[in-house]
N, C-alpha and C positions, 0 to 999 in steps of 0.2 A: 394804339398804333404799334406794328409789329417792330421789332429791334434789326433792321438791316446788319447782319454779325462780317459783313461783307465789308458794309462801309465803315464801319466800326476797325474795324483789322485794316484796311488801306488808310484813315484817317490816324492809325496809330505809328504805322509805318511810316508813313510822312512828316509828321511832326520831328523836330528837330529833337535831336538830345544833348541834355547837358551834361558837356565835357568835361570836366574835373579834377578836384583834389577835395577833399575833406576829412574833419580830425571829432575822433571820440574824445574828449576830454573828462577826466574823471577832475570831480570840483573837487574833493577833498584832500590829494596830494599832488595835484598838477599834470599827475601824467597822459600822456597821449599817443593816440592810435591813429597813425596819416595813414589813407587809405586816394585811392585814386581809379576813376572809370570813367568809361567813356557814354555813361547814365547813372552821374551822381548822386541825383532822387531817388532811383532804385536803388542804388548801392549800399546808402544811409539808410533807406529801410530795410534790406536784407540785413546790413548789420546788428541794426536795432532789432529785427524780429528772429534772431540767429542767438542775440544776448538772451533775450526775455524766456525763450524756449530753454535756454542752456545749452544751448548747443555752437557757440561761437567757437572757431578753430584756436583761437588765441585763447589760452588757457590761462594766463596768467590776468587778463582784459577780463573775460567769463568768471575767476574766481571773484577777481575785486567788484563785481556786477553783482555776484550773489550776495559779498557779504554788506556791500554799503546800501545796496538797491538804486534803480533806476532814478531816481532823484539827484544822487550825486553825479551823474552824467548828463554831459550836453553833446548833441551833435552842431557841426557846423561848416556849411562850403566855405573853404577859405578862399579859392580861386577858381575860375574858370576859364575854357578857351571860345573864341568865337570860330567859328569852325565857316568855312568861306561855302558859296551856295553852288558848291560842284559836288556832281553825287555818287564823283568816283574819291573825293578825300576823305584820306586814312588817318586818323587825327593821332594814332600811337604814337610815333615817334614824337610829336608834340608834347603829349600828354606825360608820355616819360621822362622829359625833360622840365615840363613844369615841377612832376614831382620831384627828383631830383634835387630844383632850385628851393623847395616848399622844406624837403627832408635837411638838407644843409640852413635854413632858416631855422627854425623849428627844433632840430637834434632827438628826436622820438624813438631812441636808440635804446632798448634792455641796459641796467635797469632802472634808467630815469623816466623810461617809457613803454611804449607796448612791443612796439616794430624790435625787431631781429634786425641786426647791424647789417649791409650787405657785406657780405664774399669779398677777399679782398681781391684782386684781380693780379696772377702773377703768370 
């Protein structure tokens, strides 16, 4: 039976996505990388195949990746949002505020963690 690539792409389209927060934790010294998307399964795997390549942006996340290996890291969603079934909502400002309340939980701040302290606002 031939692969409809039509309805395949409309049924991907439609499907919901999950909106989120998730953290790389390295097992061996606790630290962590909060990360947040508004398609957290994709984003956890773009992470994870960004590490494994060497190529992850976070440099210091990517060094401790090579030297302990993929074993000593776990990924994990810690939160999500339910996102209401209108198909003009814009879940960022949402989503920005989960992370937010996740990074003030959490503290995943250089050098207990991965994250870059934010900017201070003046």
């Amino acid at each position: 039976m031939p692969v409809d690539k039509k309805a395949l792409i409309r049924q991907y389209k439609e499907t919901p996505r999950t909106v989120g927060v998730a953290v790389a934790r390295n097992k061996a010294n606790g630290k962590l990388f909060l990360f947040a998307g508004v398609d957290i399964p994709a984003l956890v795997n773009r992470h994870r195949a960004q590490l494994k390549l060497g190529a992850h942006p976070n440099r210091e996340l990517q060094a401790d990746w090579k030297a302990l290996g993929a074993d000593q890291f776990e990924f994990e969603i810690v939160d999500t949002l339910s996102a209401p079934d209108t198909p003009d909502f814009d879940p960022r400002a949402d989503l920005a505020a989960l992370e937010s309340l996740w990074q003030e939980k959490l503290v995943p701040w250089e050098p207990a963690g991965y994250n870059r302290p934010p900017k201070a606002k003046g």
